[in-house]
MIPA-438369 format. One record per residue: residue number from 0; z, x, y of N, C-alpha, C in turn. Coordinates in pm, whole numbers, padded with zeros to 5 digits, always signed. Each point is the difference from the previous one (the first is absolute). Layout:
(NUM, (Z, X, Y), (Z, X, Y), (Z, X, Y))
...
***
This chain:
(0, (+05800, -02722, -00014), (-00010, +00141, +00039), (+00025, +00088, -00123))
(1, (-00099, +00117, +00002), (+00043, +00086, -00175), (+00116, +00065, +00023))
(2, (+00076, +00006, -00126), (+00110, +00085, +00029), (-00044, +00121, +00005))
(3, (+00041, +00097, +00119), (-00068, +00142, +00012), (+00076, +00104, -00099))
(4, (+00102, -00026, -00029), (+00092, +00056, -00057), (-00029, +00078, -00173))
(5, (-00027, -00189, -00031), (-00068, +00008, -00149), (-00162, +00127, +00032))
(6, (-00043, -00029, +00055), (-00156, +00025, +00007), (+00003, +00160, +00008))
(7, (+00136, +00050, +00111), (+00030, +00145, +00022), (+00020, +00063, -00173))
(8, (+00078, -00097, -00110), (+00032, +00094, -00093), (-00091, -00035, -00145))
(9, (-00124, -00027, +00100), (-00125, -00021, -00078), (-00074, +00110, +00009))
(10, (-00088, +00078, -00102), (-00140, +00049, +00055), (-00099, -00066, -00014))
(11, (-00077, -00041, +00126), (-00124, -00069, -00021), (-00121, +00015, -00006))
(12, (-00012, +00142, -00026), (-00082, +00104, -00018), (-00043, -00037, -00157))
(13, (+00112, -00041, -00076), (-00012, -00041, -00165), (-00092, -00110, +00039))
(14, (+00015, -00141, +00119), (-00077, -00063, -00053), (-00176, +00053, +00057))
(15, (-00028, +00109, +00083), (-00135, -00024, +00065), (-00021, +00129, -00135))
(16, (+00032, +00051, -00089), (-00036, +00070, -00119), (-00052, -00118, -00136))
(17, (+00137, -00068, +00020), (-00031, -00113, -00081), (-00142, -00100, -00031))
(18, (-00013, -00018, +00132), (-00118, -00092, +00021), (-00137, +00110, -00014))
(19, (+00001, +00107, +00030), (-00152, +00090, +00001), (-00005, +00018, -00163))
(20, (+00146, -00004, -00087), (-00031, +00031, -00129), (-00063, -00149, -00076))
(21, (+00056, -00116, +00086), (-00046, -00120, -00066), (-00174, -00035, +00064))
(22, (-00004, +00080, +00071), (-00180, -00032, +00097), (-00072, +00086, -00146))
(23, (+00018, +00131, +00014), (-00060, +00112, -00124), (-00008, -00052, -00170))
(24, (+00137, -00068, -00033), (+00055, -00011, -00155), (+00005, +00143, -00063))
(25, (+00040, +00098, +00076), (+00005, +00139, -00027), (+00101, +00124, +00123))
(26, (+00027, +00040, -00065), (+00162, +00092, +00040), (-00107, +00139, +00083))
(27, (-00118, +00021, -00091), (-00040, +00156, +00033), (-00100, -00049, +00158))
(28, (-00029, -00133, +00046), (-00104, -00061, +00042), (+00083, -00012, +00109))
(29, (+00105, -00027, -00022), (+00103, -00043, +00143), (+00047, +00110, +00060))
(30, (+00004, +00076, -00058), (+00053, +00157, +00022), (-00098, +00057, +00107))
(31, (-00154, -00009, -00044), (-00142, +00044, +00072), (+00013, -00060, +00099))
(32, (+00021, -00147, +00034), (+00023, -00054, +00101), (+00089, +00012, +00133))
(33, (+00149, -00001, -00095), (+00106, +00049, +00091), (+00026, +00184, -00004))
(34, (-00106, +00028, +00011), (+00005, +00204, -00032), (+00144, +00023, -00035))
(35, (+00060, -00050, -00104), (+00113, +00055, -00065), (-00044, +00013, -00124))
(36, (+00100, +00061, -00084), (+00009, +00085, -00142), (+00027, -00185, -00103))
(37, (-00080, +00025, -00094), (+00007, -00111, -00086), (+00151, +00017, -00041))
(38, (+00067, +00095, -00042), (+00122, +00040, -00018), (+00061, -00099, +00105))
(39, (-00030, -00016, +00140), (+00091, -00017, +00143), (-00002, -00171, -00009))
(40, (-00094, -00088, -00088), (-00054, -00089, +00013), (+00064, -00052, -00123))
(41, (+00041, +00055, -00104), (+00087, -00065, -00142), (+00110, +00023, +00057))
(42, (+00069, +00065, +00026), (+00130, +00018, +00047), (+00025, -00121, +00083))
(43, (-00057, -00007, +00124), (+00027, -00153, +00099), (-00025, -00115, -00102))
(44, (-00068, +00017, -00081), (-00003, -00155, -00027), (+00090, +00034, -00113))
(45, (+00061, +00070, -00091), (+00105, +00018, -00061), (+00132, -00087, +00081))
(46, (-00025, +00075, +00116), (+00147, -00069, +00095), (-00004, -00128, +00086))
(47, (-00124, -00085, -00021), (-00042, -00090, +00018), (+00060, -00128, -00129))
(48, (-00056, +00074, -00106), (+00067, -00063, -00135), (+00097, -00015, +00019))
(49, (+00111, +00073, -00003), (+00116, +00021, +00011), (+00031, -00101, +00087))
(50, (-00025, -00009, +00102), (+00086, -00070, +00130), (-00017, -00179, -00045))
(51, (-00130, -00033, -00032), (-00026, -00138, -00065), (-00036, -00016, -00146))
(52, (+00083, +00084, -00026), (+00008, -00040, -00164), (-00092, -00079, -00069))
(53, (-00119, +00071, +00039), (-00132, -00032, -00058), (-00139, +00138, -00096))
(54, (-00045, +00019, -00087), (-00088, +00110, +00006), (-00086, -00021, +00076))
(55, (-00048, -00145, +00098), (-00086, +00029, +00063), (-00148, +00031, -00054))
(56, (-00053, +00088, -00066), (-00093, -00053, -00055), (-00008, +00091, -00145))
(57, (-00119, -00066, -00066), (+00029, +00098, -00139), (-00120, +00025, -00076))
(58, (+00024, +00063, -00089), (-00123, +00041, -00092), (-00112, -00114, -00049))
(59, (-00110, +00000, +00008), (-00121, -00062, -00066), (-00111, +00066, -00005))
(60, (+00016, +00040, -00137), (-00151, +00067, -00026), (+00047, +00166, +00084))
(61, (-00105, +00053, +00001), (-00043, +00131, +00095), (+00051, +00004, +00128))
(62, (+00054, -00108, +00066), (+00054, -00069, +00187), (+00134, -00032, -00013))
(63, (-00010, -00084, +00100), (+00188, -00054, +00028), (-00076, -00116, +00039))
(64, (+00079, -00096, -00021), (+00004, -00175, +00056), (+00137, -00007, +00036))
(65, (+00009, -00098, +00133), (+00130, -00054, +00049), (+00059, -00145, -00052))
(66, (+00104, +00067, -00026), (+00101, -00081, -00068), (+00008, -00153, +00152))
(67, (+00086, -00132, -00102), (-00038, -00103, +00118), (+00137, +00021, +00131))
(68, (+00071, +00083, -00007), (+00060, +00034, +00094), (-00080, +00106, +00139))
(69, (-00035, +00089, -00113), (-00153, +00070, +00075), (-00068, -00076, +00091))
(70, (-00034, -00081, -00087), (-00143, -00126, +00070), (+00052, -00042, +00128))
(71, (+00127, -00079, +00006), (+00097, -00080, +00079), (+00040, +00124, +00103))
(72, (+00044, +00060, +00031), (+00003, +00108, +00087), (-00115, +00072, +00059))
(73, (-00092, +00017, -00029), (-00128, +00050, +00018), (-00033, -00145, +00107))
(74, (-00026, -00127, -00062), (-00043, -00100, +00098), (+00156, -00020, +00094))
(75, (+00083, +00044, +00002), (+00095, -00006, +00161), (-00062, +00119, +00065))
(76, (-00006, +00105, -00020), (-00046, +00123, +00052), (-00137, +00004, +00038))
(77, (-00100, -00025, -00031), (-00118, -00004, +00023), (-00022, -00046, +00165))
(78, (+00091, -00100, +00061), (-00026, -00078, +00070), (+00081, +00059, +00124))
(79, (+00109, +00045, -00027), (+00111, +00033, +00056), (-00043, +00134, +00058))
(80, (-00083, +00104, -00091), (+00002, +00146, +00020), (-00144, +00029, +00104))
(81, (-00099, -00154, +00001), (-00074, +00038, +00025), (+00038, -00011, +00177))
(82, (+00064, -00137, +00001), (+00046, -00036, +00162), (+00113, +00076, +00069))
(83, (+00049, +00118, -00095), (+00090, +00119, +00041), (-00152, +00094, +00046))
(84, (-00063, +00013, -00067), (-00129, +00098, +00032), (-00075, -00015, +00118))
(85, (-00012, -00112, +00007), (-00083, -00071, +00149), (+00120, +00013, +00063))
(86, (+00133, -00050, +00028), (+00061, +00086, +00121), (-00004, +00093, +00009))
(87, (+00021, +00068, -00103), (+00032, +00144, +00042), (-00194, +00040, +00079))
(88, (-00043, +00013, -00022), (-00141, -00007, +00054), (+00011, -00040, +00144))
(89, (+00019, -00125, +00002), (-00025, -00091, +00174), (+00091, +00112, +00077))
(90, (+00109, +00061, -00034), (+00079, +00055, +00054), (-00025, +00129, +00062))
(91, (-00041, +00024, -00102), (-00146, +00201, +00030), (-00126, -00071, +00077))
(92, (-00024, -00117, -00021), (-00170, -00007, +00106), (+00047, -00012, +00136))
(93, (-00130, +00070, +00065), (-00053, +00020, +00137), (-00057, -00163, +00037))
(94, (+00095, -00079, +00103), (-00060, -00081, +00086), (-00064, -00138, -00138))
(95, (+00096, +00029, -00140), (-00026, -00111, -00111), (-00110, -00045, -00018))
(96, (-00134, +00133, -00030), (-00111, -00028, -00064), (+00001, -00030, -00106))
(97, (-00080, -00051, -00081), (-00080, -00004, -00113), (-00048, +00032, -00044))
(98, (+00000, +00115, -00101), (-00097, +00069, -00026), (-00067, -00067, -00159))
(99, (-00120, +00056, -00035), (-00063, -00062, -00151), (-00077, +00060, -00041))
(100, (+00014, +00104, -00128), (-00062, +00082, -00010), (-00091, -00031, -00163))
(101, (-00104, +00062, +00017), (-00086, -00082, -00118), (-00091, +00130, -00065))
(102, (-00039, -00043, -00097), (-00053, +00096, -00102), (-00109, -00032, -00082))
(103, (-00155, +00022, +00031), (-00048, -00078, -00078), (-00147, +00111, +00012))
(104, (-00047, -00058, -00070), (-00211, +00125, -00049), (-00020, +00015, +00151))
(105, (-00062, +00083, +00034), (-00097, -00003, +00109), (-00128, -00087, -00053))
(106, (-00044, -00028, -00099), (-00079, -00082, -00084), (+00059, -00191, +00104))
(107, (+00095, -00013, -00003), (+00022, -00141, +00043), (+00061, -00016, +00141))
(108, (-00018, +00060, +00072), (+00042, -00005, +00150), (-00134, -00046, +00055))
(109, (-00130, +00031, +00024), (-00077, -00115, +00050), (+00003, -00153, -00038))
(110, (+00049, -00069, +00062), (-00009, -00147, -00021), (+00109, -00069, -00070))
(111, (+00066, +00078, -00122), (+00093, -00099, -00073), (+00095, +00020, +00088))
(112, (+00046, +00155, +00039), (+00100, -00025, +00070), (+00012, -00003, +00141))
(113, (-00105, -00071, +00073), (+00033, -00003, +00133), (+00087, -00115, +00026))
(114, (-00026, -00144, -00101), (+00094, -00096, +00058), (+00161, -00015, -00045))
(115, (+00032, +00091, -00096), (+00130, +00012, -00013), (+00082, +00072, +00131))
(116, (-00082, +00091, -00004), (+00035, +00115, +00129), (+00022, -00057, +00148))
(117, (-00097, -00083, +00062), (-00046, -00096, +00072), (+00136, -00118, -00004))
(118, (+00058, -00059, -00122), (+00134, -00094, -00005), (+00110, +00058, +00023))
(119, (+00003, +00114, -00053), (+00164, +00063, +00042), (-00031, +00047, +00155))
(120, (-00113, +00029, +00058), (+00002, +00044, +00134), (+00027, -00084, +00050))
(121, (-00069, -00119, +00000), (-00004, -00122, +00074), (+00094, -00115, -00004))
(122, (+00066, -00026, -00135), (+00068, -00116, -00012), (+00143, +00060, -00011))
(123, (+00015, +00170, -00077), (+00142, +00023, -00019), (+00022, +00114, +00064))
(124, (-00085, +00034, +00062), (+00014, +00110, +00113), (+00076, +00107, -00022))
(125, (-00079, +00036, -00140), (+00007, +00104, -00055), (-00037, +00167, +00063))
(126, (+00037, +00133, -00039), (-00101, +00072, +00065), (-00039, +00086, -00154))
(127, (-00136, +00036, +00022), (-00061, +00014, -00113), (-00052, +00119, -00052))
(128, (+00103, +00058, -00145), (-00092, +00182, +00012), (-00073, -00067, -00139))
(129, (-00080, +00033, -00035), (-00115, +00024, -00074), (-00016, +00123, -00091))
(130, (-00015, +00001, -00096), (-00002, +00122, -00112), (-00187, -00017, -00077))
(131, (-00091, +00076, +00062), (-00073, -00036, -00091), (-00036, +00081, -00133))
(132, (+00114, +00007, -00126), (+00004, +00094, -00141), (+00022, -00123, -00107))
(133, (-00144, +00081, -00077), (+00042, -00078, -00140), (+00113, +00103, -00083))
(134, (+00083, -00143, -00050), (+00103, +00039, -00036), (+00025, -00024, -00154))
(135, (+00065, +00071, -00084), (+00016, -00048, -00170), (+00139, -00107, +00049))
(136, (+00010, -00061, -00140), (+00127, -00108, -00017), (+00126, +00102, +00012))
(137, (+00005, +00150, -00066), (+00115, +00044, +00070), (+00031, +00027, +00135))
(138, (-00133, +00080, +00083), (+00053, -00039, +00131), (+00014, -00061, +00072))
(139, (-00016, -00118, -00053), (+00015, -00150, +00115), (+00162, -00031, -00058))
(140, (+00021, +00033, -00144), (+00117, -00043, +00000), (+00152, +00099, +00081))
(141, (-00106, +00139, -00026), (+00106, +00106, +00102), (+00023, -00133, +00152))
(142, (-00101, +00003, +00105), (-00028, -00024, +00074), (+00090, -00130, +00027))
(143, (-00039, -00097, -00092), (+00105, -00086, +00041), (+00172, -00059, -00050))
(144, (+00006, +00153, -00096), (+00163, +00017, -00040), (+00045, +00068, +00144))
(145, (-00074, +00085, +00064), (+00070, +00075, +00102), (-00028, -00089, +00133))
(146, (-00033, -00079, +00001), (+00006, -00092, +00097), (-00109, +00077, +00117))
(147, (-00071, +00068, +00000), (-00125, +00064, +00063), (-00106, -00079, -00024))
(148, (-00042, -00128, -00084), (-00112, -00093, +00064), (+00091, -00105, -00038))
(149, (-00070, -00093, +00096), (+00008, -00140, +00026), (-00064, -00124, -00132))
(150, (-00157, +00093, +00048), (-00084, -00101, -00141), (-00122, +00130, -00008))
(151, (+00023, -00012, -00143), (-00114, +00068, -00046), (-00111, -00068, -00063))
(152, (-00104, +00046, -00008), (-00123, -00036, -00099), (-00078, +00094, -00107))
(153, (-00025, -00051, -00099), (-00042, +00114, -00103), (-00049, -00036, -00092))
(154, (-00103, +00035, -00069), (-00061, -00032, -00137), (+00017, -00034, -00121))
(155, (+00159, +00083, -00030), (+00135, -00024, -00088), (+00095, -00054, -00006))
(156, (+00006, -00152, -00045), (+00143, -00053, +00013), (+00117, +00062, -00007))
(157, (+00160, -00035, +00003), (+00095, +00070, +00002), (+00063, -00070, +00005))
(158, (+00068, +00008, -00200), (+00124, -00035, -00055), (+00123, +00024, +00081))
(159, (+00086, -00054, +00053), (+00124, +00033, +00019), (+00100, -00149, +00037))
(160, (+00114, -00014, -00042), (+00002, -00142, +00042), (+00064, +00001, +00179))
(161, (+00025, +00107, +00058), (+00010, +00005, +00121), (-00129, -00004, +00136))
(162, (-00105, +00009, -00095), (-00100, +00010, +00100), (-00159, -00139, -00039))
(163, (+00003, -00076, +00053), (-00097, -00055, -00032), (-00180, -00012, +00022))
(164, (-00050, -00005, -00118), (-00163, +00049, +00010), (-00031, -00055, -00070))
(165, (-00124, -00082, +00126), (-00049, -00115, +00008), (-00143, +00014, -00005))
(166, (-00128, -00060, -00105), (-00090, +00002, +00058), (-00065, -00063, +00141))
(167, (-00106, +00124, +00044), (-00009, -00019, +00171), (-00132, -00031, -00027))
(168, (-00066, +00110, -00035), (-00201, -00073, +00052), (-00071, +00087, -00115))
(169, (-00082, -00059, -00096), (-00104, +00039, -00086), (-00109, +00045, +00106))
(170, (-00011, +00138, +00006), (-00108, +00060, +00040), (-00113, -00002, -00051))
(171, (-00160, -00014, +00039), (-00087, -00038, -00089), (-00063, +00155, +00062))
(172, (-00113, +00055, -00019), (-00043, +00096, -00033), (-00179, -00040, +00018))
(173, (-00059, +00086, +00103), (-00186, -00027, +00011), (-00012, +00100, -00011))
(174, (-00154, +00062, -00030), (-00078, +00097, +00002), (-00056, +00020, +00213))
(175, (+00008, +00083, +00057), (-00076, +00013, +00129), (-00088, +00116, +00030))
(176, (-00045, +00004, +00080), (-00068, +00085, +00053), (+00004, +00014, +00159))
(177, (-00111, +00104, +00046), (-00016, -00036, +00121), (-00130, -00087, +00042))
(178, (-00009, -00051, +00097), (-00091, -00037, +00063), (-00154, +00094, +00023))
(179, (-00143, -00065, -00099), (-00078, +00146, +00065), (+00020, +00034, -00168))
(180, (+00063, -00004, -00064), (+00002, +00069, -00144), (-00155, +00050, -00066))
(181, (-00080, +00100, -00023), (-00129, -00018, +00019), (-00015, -00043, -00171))
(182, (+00067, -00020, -00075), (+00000, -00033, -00134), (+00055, -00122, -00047))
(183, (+00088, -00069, +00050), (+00056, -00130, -00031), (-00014, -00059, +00049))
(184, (-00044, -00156, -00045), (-00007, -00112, +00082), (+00156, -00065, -00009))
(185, (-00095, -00171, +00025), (+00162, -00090, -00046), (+00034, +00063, -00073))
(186, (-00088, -00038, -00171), (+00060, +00015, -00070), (-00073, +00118, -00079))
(187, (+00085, +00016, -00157), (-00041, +00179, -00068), (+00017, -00012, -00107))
(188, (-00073, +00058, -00079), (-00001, -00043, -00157), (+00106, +00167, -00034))
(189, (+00049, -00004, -00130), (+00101, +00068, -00037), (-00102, +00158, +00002))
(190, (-00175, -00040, -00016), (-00091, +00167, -00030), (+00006, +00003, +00131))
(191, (+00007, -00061, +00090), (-00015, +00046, +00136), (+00142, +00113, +00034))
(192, (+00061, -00123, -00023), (+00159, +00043, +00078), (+00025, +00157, -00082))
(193, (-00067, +00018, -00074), (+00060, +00156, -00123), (-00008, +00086, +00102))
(194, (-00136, -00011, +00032), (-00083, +00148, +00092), (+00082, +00003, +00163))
(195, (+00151, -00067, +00048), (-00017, +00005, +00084), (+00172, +00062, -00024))
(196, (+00051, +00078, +00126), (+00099, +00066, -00011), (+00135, -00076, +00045))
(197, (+00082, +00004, -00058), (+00169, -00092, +00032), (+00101, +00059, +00084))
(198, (+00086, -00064, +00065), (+00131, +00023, +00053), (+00101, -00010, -00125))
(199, (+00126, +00104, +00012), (+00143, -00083, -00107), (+00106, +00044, +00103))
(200, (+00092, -00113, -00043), (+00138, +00012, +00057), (+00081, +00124, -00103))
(201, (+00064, +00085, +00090), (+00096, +00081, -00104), (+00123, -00049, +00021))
(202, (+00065, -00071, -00094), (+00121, -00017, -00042), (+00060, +00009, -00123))
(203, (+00121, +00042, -00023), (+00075, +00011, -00151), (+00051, -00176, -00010))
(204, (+00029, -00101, +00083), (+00052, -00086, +00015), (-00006, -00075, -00093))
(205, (+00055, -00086, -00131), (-00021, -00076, -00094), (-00145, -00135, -00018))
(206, (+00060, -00067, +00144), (-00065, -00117, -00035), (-00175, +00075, +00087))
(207, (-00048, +00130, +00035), (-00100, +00014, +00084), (-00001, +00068, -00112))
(208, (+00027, +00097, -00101), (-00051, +00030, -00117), (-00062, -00079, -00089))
(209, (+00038, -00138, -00023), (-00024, -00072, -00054), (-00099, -00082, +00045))
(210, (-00047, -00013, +00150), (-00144, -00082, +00051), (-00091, +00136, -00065))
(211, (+00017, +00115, +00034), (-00117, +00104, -00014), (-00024, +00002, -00139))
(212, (+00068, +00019, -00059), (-00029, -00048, -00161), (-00095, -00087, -00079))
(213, (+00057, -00087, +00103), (-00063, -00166, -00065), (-00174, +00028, +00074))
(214, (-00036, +00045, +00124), (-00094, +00015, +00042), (-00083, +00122, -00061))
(215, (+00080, +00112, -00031), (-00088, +00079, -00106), (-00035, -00067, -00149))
(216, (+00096, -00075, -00034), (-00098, -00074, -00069), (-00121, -00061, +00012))
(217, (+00021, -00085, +00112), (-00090, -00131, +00025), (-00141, +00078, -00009))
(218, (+00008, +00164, +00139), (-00118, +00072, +00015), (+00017, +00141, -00019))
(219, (+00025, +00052, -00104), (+00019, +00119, -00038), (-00089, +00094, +00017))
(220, (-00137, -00025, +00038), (-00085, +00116, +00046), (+00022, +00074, +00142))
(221, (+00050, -00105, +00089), (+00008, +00044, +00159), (+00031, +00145, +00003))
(222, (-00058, +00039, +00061), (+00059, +00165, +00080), (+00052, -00037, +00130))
(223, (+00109, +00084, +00000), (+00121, +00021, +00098), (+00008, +00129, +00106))
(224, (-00067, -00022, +00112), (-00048, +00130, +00123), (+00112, +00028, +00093))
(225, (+00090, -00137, +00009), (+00094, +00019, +00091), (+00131, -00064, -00040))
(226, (+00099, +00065, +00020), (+00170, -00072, -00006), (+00060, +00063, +00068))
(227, (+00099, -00107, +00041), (+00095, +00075, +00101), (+00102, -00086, -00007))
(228, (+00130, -00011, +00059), (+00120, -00088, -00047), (+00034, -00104, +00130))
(229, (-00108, +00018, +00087), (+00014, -00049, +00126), (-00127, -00137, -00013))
(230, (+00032, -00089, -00010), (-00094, -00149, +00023), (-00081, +00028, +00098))
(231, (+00062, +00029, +00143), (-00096, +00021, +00080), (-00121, +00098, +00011))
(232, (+00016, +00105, -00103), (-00089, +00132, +00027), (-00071, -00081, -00103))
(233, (-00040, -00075, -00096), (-00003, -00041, -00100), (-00106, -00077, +00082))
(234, (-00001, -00123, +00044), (-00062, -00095, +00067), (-00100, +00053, +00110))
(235, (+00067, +00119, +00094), (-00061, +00050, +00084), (-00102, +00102, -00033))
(236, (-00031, +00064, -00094), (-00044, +00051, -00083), (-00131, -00086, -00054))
(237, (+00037, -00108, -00039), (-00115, -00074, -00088), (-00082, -00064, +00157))
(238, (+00034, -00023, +00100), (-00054, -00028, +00101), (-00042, +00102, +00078))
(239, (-00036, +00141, -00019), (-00066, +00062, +00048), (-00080, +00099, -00091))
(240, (-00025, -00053, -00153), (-00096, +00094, -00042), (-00046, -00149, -00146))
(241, (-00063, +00074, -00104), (-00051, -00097, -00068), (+00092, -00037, -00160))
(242, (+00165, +00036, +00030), (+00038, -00019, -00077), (+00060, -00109, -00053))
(243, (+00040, -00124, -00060), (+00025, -00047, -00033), (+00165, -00050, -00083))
(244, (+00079, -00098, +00028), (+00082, +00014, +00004), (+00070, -00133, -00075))
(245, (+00136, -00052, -00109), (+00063, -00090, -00024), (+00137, -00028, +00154))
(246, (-00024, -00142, +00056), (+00112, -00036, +00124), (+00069, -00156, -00010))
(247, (+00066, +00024, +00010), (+00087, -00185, +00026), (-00087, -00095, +00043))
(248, (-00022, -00078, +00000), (-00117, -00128, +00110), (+00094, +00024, +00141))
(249, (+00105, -00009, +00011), (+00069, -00029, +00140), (-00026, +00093, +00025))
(250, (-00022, +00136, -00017), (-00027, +00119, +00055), (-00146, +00038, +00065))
(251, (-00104, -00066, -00105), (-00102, +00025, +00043), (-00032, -00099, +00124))
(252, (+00071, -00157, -00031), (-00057, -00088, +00130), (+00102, +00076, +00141))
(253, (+00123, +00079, -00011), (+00063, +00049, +00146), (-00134, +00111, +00090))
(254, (-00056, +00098, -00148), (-00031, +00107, +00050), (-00183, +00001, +00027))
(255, (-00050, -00101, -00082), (-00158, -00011, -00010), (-00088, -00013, +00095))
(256, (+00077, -00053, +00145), (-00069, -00017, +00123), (+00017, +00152, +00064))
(257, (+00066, +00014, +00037), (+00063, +00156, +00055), (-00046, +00135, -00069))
(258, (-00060, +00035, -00130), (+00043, +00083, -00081), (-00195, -00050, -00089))
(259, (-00044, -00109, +00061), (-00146, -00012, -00046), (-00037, -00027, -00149))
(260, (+00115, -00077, -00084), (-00010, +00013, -00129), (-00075, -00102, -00087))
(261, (-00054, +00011, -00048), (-00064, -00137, -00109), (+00045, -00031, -00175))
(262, (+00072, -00148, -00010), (+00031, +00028, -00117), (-00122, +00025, -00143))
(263, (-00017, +00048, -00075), (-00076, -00015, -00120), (+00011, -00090, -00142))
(264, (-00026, -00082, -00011), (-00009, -00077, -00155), (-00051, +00023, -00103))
(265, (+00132, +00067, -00069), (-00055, +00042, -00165), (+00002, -00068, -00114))
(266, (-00045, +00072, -00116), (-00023, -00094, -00112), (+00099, -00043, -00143))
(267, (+00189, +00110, +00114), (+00076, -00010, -00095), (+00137, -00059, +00168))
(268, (+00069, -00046, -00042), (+00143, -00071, +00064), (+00085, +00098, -00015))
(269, (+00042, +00035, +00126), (+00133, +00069, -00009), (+00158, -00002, -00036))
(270, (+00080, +00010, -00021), (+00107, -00032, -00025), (+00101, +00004, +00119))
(271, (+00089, -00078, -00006), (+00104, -00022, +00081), (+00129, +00056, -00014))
(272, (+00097, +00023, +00160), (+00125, +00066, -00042), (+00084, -00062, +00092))
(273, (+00083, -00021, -00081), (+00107, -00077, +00031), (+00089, +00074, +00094))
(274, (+00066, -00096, +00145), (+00065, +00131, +00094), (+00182, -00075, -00009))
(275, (+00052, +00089, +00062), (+00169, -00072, -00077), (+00034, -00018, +00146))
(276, (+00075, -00075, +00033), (+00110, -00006, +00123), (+00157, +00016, -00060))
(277, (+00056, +00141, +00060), (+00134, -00016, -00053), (+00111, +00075, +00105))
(278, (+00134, -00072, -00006), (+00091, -00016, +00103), (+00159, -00015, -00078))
(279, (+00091, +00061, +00103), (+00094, -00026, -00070), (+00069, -00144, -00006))
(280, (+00047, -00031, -00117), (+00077, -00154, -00002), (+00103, +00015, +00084))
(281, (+00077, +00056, +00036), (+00072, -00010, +00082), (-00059, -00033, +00145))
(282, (-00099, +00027, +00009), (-00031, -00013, +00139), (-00018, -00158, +00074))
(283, (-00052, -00121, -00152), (+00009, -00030, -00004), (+00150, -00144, +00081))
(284, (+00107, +00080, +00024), (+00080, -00048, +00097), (+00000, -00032, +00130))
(285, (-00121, +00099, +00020), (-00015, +00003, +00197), (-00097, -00091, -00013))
(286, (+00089, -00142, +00047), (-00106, -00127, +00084), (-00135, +00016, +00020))
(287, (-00030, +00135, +00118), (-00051, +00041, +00011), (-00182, +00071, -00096))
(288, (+00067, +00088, -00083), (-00060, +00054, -00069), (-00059, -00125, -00134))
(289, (+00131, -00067, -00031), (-00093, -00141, -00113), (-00124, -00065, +00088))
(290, (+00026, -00052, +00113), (-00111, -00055, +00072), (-00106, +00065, +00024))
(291, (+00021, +00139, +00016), (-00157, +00040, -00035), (-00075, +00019, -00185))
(292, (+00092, -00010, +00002), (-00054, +00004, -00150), (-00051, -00107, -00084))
(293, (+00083, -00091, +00051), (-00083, -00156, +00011), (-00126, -00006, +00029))
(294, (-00031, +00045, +00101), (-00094, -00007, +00094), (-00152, +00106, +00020))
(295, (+00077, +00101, -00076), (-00114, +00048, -00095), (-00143, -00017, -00062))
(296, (-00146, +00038, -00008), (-00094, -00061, -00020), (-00031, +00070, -00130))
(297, (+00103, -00052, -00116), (-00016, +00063, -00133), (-00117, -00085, -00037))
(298, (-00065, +00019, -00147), (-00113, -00060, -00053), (+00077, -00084, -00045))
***
């Protein structure tokens, strides 16, 4: 049994500061997190030092690295703070649902993710909110420092040693059209394809900056009639007039029957983008949550 006594003339507030500064490797980062004053955040771990006569962690380079007392405390806590978190949780839920909340393109919700969605309903009887926003590597990492998603997906890996990101699925990339196109057949030679008008995705997003790039290379003449930041207006769009459009293969085989689309074969290969699966390591503890992750239909 813990002594309550000891624990009363503890603050343990030092250690759930402690651990967000060892998730970050940064004082001003933990601060953003826990909406306190970076000031409020050296001070606790000042008196953290103090109490275990450790610095806890220290200078390298431009950052902080944790000292091996750091390290060793961080892995008791990690484990400990997270199964304080899930009670405290089971304790606030209504009737001990499940909830699982996810974050990923509207670009990959036809097809990749119906059977993940489909396992936590079915096997872990999960209940399921859905986010469909592309997201940068900082806000997935907001997202899953504040414990507001479950699992995210995104174009941008994300360094942190608290959160792990994993490659998930190399997206491949076709040329389509619609069905009826009165100018394209199968296939289209690069003088054809010039004279005919394009779809673009608008995003600032790193790794979708970087497919559009690589494709203005490949075909740098294309003219661009339509963008919008929405996949679907994007797709729906190229299926009701004669514009032409770059889509995932899984996207075009969900939507091509429904939506009347035909793919086109050109005379240059598209490039591929890599999609991330990432989650917190801690989560990693719930029985639960490893088994789906196991179970997972990564590439």
């Amino acid at each position: 049994m813990a002594n309550l006594y000891d624990l009363k003339k503890f603050d343990l507030n030092l250690l759930v500061i402690f651990e967000c500064i060892y998730q970050h490797l940064s004082i001003s980062k933990a601060a953003e997190t826990l909406f306190i004053t970076p000031s409020a955040v050296s001070q606790s771990l000042q008196r953290l030092r103090t109490q275990l006569d450790d610095p806890l962690f220290i200078r390298a380079g431009k950052g902080i690295t944790p000292t091996t007392v750091g390290t060793n405390l961080h892995i008791h806590l990690e484990q400990n703070l997270n199964q304080l978190e899930q009670t405290i949780n089971l304790m606030h839920s209504s009737g001990l649902k499940k909830n699982f909340h996810i974050y990923c393109p509207q670009i990959m919700t036809p097809g990749i993710m119906i059977e993940p969605i489909r396992l936590l309903m079915d096997e872990h009887n999960y209940e399921i909110e859905l986010h469909d926003m592309l997201l940068s590597a900082d806000s997935a990492e907001d997202l899953l420092a504040y414990r507001k998603a479950d699992l995210v997906f995104s174009f941008s890996s994300l360094s942190n040693r608290s959160v792990v990101s994993a490659p998930f699925k190399k997206m491949k990339f076709i040329l389509i059209c619609r069905e009826g196109h009165p100018r394209l057949g199968d296939s289209v030679t690069n003088e054809a394809l010039i004279k005919e008008k394009f779809t673009a995705f608008m995003s600032d997003e790193p790794g979708v900056k970087a497919f559009q790039a690589k494709t203005a290379h490949i075909f740098p003449e294309r003219t661009i009639a339509f963008r919008s930041d929405s996949f679907m207006s994007l797709i729906s769009m190229i299926s009701a007039s004669d514009l032409v459009g770059y889509v995932p293969d899984f996207a075009y085989n969900t939507y091509r029957d429904s939506l009347k689309l035909r793919k086109v074969e050109t005379e240059f290969e598209l490039p591929e983008i890599e999609m991330y699966m990432m989650y917190n390591r801690a989560a990693l503890n719930s029985a639960l949550f490893s088994r789906f992750i196991d179970q997972m239909p990564v590439k």
